[in-house]
N, C-alpha and C positions, 0 to 999 in steps of 0.2 A: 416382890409382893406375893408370889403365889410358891416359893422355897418354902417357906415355915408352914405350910397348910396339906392341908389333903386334897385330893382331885373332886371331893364332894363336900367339901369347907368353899371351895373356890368357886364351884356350880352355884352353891347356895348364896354367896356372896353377891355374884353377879345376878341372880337373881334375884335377889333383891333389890338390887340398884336398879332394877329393870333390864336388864342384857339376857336375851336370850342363848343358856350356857345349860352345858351337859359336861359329865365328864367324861373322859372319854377312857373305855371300859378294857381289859385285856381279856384273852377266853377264859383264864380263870376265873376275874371277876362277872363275865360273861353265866356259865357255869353254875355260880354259888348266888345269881341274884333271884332276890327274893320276887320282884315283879315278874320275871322269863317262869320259875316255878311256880308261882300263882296261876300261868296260865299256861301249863303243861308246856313248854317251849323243847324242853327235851325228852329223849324216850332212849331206853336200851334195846338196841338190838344184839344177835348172836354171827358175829363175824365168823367164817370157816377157818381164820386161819389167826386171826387178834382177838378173838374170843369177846365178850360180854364186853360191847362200846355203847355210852352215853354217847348220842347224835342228836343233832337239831331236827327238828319235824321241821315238815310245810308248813310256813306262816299261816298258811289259812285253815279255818274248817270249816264245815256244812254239816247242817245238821241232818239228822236221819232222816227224817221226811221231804228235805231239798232235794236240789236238782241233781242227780245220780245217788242219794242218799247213802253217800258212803262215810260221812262222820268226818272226813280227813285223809280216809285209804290209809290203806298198810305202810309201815317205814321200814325198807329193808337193807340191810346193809351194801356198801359198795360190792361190785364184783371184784373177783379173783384175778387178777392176769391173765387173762388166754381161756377164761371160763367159757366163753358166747363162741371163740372162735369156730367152731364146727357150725352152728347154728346162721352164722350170719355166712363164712362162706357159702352155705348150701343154698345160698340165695342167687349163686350164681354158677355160672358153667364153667367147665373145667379148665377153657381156654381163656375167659375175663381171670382168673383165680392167678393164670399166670402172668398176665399181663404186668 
């Protein structure tokens, strides 16, 4: 039944018959939907090292006047391998380091 169809032929089918049905999405179509872009779902950031990546925001946001009025906060790309290293060992003394 659902070979000869599309994966939103098939959503909309069952929904109509009353079943509750979604199709179920890949990242491309993830990506390219028009609902996620209606509500800013993605943003580009500047990777050091993969250069200009389309990445998901935080599902949520606040608005400027709410509670810490930060909009949503900054989206910044994942760290580098071994970037923080110095920073978070120095959180500790030289003998936990070797441990």
């Amino acid at each position: 039944w659902t070979h000869p169809r599309t994966a939103a032929e098939t959503a909309a089918s069952l929904q109509a018959a009353g079943v509750p049905a979604e199709p179920v999405m890949t990242f491309a179509d993830l990506a390219t939907d028009p609902h996620l872009a209606a509500r800013e779902a993605f943003v580009e950031v500047d990777h050091p090292v993969l250069g200009r990546q389309r990445v998901l925001r935080p599902p949520w946001h606040f608005s400027a006047g709410g509670r810490g009025g930060t909009g949503g906060g900054e989206v910044r790309p994942g760290p580098v391998l071994g970037a923080d290293t110095e920073t978070i060992l120095a959180r500790y003394t030289d003998r936990e380091v070797a441990q």
